[in-house]
C-alpha positions in Angstrom: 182.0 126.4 45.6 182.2 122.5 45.1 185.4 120.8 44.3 185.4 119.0 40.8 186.9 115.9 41.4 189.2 115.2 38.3 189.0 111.7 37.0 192.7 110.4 35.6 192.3 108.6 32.5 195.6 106.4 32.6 196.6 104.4 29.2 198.9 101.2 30.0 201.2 99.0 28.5 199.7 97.0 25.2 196.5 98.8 25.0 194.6 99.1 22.0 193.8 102.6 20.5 192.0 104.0 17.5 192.9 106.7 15.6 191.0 108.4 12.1 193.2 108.7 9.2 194.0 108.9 5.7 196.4 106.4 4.4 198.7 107.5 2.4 200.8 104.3 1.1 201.0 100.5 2.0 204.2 98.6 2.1 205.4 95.3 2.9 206.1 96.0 6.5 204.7 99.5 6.8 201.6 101.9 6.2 201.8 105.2 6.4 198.8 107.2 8.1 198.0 111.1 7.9 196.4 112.2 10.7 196.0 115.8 11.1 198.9 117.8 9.4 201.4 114.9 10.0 201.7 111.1 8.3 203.6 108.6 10.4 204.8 105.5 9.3 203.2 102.0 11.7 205.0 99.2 10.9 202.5 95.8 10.4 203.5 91.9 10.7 201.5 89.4 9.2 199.6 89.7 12.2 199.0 92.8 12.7 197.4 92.8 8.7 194.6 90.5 9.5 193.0 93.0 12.0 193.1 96.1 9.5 190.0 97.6 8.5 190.2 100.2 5.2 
């Protein structure tokens, strides 16, 4: 029987991620995202704004 050798993925500090959603509403200084069964609430700077793709 071989041994699987089991690869760690390991996510570190300020790394980017991407998630699929539905957004629900856009505010000032928030969106709010369902994904799955919940909707969480990001909150965006002016920054943050220019790299959002809807």
């Amino acid at each position: 029987m071989k041994k699987e050798k089991q690869e760690k993925e390991t996510l570190s500090v300020d790394s980017t991620i991407s998630l699929k959603g539905i957004v629900r509403a856009i505010f000032n200084d928030t969106i709010h995202v369902q994904i799955g069964g919940k909707v969480i609430s990001l909150p965006i700077s002016n920054k943050d704004s220019k790299n959002l793709s809807l």
